[in-house]
Every structure is written in C-alpha cells, then in structure tokens.
C-alpha positions in Angstrom: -69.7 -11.5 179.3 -70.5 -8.6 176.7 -73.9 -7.7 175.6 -73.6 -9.7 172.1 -73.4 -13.0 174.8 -76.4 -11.5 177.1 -79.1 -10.9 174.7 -82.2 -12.9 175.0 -84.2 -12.8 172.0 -87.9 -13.5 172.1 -88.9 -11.7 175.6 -92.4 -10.8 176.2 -91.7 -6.9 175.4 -95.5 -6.4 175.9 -95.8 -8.1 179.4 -92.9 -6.1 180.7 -93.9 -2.3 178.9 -97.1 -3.4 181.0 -95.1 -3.7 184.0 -93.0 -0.5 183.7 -93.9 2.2 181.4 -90.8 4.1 179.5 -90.1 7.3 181.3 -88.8 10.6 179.7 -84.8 10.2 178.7 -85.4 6.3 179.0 -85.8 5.4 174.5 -87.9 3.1 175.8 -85.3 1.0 177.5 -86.6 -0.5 181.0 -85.1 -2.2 184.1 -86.2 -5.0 186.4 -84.1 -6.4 189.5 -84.2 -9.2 191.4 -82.3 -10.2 194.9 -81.1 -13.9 194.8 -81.6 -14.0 198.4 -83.9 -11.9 200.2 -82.5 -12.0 203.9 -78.8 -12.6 204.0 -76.7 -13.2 206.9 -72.9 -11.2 207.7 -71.4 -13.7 205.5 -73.6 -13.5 202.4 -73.2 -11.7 199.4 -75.5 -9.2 198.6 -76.2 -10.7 194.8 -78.9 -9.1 192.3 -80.0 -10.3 189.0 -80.7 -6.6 186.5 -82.6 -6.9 183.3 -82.7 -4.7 180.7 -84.8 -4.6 178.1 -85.2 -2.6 174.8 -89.0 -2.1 174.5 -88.5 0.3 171.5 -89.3 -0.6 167.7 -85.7 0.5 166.9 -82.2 -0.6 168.4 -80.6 1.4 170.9 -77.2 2.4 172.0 -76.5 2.4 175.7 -72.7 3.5 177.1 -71.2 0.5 178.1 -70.2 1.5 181.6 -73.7 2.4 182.6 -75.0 -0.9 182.1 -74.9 -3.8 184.7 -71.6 -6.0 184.3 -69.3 -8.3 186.6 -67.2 -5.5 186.6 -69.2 -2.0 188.0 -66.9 0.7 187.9 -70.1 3.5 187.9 -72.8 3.6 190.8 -75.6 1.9 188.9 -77.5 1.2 191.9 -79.2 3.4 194.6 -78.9 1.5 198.0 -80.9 2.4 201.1 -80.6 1.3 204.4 -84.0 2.2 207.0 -84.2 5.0 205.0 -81.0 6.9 204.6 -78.5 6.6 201.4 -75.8 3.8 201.6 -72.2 5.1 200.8 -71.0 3.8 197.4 -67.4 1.8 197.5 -66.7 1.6 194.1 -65.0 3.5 191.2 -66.0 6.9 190.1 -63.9 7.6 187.2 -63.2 11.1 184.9 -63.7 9.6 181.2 -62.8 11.5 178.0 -66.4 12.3 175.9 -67.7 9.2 174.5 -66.8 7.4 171.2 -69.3 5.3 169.0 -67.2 2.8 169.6 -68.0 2.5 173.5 -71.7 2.6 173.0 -73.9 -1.6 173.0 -76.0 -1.8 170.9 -79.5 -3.5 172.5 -81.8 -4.3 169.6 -85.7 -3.7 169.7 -87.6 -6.3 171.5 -84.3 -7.6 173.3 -83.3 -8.2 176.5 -79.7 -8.7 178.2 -79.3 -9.7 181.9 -76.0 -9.5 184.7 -75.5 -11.1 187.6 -74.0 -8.4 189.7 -72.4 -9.2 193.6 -73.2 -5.4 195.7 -71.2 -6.6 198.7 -67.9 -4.7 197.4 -69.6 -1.6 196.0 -71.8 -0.7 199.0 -71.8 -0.6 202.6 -74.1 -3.6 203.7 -71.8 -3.5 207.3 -74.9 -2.0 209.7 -77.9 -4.7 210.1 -81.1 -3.4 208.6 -83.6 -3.3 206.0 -82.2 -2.5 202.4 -83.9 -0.8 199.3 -82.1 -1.6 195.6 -82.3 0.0 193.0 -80.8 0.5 189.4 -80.8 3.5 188.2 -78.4 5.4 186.0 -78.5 8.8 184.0 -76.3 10.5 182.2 -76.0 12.8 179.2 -74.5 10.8 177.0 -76.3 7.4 177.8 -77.5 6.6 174.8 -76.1 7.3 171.0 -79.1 8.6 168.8 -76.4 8.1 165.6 -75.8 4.5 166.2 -72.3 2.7 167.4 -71.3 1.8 164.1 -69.2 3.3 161.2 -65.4 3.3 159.9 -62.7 4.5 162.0 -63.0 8.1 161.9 -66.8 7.4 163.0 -65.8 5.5 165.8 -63.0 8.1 167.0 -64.9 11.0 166.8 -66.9 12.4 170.0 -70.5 11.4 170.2 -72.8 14.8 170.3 -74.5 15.0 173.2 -78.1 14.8 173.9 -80.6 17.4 174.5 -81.8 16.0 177.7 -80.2 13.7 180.2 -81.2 10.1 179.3 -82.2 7.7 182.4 -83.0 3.9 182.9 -84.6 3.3 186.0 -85.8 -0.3 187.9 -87.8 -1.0 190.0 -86.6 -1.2 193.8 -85.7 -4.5 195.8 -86.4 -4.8 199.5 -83.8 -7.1 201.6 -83.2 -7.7 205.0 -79.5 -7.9 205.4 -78.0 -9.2 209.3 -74.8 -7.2 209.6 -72.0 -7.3 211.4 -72.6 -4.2 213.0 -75.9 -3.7 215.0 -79.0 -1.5 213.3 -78.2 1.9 214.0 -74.3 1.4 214.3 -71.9 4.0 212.4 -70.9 2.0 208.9 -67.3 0.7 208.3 -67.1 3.3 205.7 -67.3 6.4 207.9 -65.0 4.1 210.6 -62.7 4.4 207.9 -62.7 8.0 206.9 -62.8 8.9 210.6 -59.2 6.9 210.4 -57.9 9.4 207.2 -58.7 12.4 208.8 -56.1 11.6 211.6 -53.6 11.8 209.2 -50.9 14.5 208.0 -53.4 17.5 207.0 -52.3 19.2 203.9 -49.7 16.0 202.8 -49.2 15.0 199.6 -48.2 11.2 199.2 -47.4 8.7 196.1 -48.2 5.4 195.3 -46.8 3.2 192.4 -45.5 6.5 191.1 -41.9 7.1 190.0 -39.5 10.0 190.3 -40.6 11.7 187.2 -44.4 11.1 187.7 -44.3 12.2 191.2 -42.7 15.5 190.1 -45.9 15.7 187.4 -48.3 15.4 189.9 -46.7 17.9 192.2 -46.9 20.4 189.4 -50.5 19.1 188.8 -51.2 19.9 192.0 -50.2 23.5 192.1 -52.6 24.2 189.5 -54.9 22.4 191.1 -54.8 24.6 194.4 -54.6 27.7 191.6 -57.6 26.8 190.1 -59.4 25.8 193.7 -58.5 29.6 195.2 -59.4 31.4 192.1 -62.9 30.2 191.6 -63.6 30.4 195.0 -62.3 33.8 195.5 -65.2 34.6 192.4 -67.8 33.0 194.2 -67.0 34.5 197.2 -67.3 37.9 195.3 -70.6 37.3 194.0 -69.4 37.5 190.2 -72.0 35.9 187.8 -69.9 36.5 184.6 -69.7 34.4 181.3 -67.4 31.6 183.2 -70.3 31.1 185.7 -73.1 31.0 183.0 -71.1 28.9 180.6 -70.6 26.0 183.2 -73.4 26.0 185.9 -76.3 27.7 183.7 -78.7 30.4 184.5 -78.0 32.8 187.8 -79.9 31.1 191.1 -79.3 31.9 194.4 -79.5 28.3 195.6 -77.5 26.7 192.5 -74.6 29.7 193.3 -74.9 28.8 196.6 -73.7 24.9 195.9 -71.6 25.9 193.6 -69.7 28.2 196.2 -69.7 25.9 198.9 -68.6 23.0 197.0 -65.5 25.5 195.8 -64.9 26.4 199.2 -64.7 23.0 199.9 -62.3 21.6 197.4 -59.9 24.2 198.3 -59.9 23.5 201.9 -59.4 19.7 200.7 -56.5 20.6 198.8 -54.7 22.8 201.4 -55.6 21.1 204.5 -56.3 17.1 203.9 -54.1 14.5 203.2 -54.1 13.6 199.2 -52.6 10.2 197.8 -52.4 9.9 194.4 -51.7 6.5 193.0 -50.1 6.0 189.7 -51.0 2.2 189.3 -53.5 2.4 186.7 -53.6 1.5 183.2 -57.1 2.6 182.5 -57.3 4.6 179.1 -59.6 6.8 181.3 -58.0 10.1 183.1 -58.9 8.9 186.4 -61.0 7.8 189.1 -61.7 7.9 193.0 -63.5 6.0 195.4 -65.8 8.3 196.6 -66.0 7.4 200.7 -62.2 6.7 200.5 -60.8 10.2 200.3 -58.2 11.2 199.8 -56.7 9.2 197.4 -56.5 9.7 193.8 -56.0 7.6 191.3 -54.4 8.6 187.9 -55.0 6.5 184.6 -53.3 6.6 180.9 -55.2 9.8 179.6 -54.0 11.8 182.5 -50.4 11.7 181.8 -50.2 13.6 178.1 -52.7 16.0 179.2 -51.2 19.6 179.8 -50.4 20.5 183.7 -53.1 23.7 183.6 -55.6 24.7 180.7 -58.5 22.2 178.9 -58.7 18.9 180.5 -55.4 19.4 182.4 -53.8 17.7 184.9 -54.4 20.1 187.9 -58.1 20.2 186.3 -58.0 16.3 186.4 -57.7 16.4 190.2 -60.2 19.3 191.3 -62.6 16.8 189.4 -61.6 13.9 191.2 -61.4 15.8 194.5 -65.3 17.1 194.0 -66.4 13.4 193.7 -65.5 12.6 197.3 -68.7 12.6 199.3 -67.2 14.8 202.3 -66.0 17.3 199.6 -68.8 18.1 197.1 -70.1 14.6 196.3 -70.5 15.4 192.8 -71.8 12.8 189.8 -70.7 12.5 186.6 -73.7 13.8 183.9 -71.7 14.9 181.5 -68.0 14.7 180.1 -66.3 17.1 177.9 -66.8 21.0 177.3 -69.9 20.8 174.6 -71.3 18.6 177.1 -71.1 20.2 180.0 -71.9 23.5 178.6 -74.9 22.1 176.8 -76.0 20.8 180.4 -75.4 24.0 182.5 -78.4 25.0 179.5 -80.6 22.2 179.5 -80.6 21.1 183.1 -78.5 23.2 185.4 -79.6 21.8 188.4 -77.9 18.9 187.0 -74.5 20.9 186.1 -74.3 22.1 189.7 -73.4 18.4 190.1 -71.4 17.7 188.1 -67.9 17.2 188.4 -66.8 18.3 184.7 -68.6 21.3 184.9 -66.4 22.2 188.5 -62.8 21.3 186.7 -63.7 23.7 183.5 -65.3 26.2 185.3 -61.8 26.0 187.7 -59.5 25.4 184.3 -61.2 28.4 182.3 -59.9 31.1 184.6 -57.8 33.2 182.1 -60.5 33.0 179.0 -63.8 34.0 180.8 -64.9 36.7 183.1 
C-alpha cells in the first residue's frame, strides 16, 4: 500500500492539533496509535494501527522508510516492557544520502494510516505490561525542497536539515501473556547468549561466492585498520580536526562514548564471530539486525564501493558492526559526510550516536589529524 492509496482526505486537522500539539523538528506532522487488542495471549500478534497526519497549511515530504508500512525495515516504534527497553528484531540498514525521489509527499490537512504486525520486530517473549510508541527522528526526515522535479532533481542528494526532524505518538499500554514468565531473560538475549559460544574472531559467508568472499575479506582488513587506528587516537586523548569534524565540540562525556564504542568495535572485529551474508538485493549498502550479532548483511551499493576510503567497504562494516546493541548500539541520524558533519555541529550529542559519523571518523584516517 503506498501513501498515494493511504491518504484520507477530509480529517478533523483541528480535533487532532488539539489532541497533540506539533513539537520542534515535527513541520507540523503528528502521530496517533492504536493497539487492535489490548491484552493478547502467546499466540497473538501484537498489531497497531499508526496515523499520521499533516496538520500543516503546506504539504510535506516525509522519507519513506520512516513512515509506518507492512514492511518496517527502521525501528519506528519504542517498546517497553515493566519499564525497561524492548530489543528491536528488525532491520537496521546503512542507506546512501537521500534522493527527492525517496521522500512521500503527505498534503496539508491529510492523513495516511498502516496497519503494522510488532510481533516480528520486537521481543514480546517475557509476560508483562507493554508501552508503544512511534517515534522516529532523523536528519533528513523531511525534504524542505519538495520530492518532485526532473531526473537530475530526483538523483541529486537532498541537503540536510538544520535540526534533526521528529514525529512522535502518543504511547499505547498492553498487557501481553508471554511465553516466558514476567521477569524471565527474553529469547533475544537466549539467543545471543548462543553466538557468543561460537568460534571468536571467525569470519563466515553466507550466499557469497568465491569472488565476493575474497571482497569481503579484503573489506574486513580495513575494517580492523580503521577499528585500531581510531581507537589507538582515542585512547591517546587527540581531539584533532577528524574528532571535531565527526562527533562535534570536545566533551568529556561525548569522548568518552566515542572511545568506548571504538574500543568496542575493535574487540568485535578481532575477537567475535562475524557472518556476513551476500543474499541481498537491496539498493542499500547494508543492514544488520541489531540483537542478532554478528552477522552482516551486504546489499547492491556495497559491492562498487572502494575496499578503504569514503563510504568503503571496510567502512561499510565498522558501521554495521556499531549498530549491534552489545557493541555500540548506535542509530542512524544521519547519512552521508555533509550530513553527518553538519550533525556533529548542530546536535553532537546526537553524532555520538550515530553510526555514519563512527565509519567516517574510522574511514578519514589519512586526511585528518
């Protein structure tokens, strides 16, 4: 279903700006959500019902893969369970800049709704009571130029924003009967307790020929270059132009993060057991799931890219590798260098999290001091 097939003319864009007031980064745009069942059983579907609506007297352009669809490959949602975060399941992918081209366009005074099914994308396994709620931000969320224009328009990158934008819902309760007891370890960390016990420090292929698997080898030597390097210069306390340029203004705390999530990345590269699957034909670079590490899986814009440098191979994976949550559980704010860097200036609380910044702060070791 695209957004052309999900708008509802006609809402009550009054009644609903009543209800939940635009919040800075938002244009206007709002979110409601809806459980279809509020106490489930073990063998239900967690199902939710996200509107969202355009309260703005102008259209806006959203990216299409942060809006709700049968087909999530982003966590949208933030899921609680008594209190503490729920591990997301799904697909956290590394994406080239946007294109006008991959923005909807939502016009003022219009609403489009999704039926979305959670049950695959987060760990409801532990009986409890559950919080929902939609919520997605990025830097690049919305297209202040429009998603229109001939083909050169539509090619070229999308400038990104000044500040991060954000559409937020409100949060559904639910009382979900697992089939685990309240207070039982999740499947999820079952699982990862399982892929620790396997060969440390192995590489592995999947769907991967003989010419590929040599790639990613190569890849991978660069990747455990760029891991060392920029964690030998955080462990020497350099704040030089590469730091500044990718993670913002010199903090204690932020360098800090940024140092342990280094250290961590290279221990997961020399000492964990990496898969990387070749099976997708995504026009994306890549994507993990970030509570299933450590497998990596490589798309179509991964294979032309050069083994070390700008958006590299080896830089492909330290971003990949940051997004597990046992590694650096970083989010994706921003993609592409004027991006990032314009992030590490705007917000870089937010660049410390974010898994472009890591790859070109790792990728930009012979240019920057």
């Amino acid at each position: 279903m695209n957004v052309q097939q999900m708008l509802k003319l006609g809402v009550s864009v009054v009644a609903i700006a009543a209800c939940f007031g635009a919040q800075a980064g938002s244009n206007g745009v709002t979110a409601t959500i809806t459980p279809e069942k509020s106490a489930l059983g073990s063998s239900d579907d967690v199902v939710v019902n996200v509107t969202i609506t355009n309260t703005s007297s102008k259209p806006q352009y959203i990216l299409k893969y942060h809006l709700p669809s049968a087909d999530i490959s982003e966590p949208l949602f933030d899921v609680t369970r008594d209190g503490v975060k729920v591990a997301y399941l799904g697909k956290h992918f590394k994406r080239r800049n946007p294109r006008p081209g991959e923005y909807d366009m939502l016009p003022a005074g219009a609403s489009l709704s999704q039926r979305v099914e959670l049950s695959a994308l987060y760990d409801f396994s532990v009986t409890g009571d559950y919080a929902v709620r939609y919520h997605t931000a990025s830097l690049n969320l919305f297209n202040e130029a429009g998603g229109s224009g001939g083909r050169v328009a539509l090619d070229a990158e999308v400038a990104p924003a000044s500040e991060i934008g954000e559409i937020d819902s409100d949060t559904a309760s639910l009382w979900v009967e697992g089939v685990l007891p309240r207070g039982a370890e999740p499947q999820a960390s079952r699982l990862l307790e399982s892929m620790r016990e396997q060969l440390a420090g192995s590489l592995s292929f999947a769907n991967c020929s003989a010419s590929r698997q040599s790639q990613i080898t190569s890849a991978l030597t660069a990747a455990k270059s760029m891991a060392a390097n920029g964690s030998s210069y955080l462990n020497a306390g350099t704040v030089g132009t590469r730091y500044t340029k990718w993670f913002g203004a010199n903090n204690a705390s932020r360098y800090a993060t940024v140092k342990s999530h280094f250290t961590a990345i290279k221990d997961a590269f020399a000492n964990k057991p990496l898969v990387v699957d070749c099976g997708c034909t995504d026009s994306a670079y890549a994507y993990v799931y970030p509570s299933q590490p450590y497998k990596i899986y490589v798309c179509n814009a991964f294979w032309p890219a050069p083994t070390s440098g700008t958006d590299s191979k080896g830089g492909t994976l330290v971003h990949e590798m940051s997004h597990f949550t046992v590694v650096a559980g970083t989010d994706d704010w921003a993609y592409g260098q004027s991006a990032a860097a314009s992030l590490a200036t705007s917000n870089p609380s937010k660049a410390v999290d974010n898994a472009d910044s890591h790859e070109y702060f790792g990728e930009n070791t012979p240019s920057l001091p």
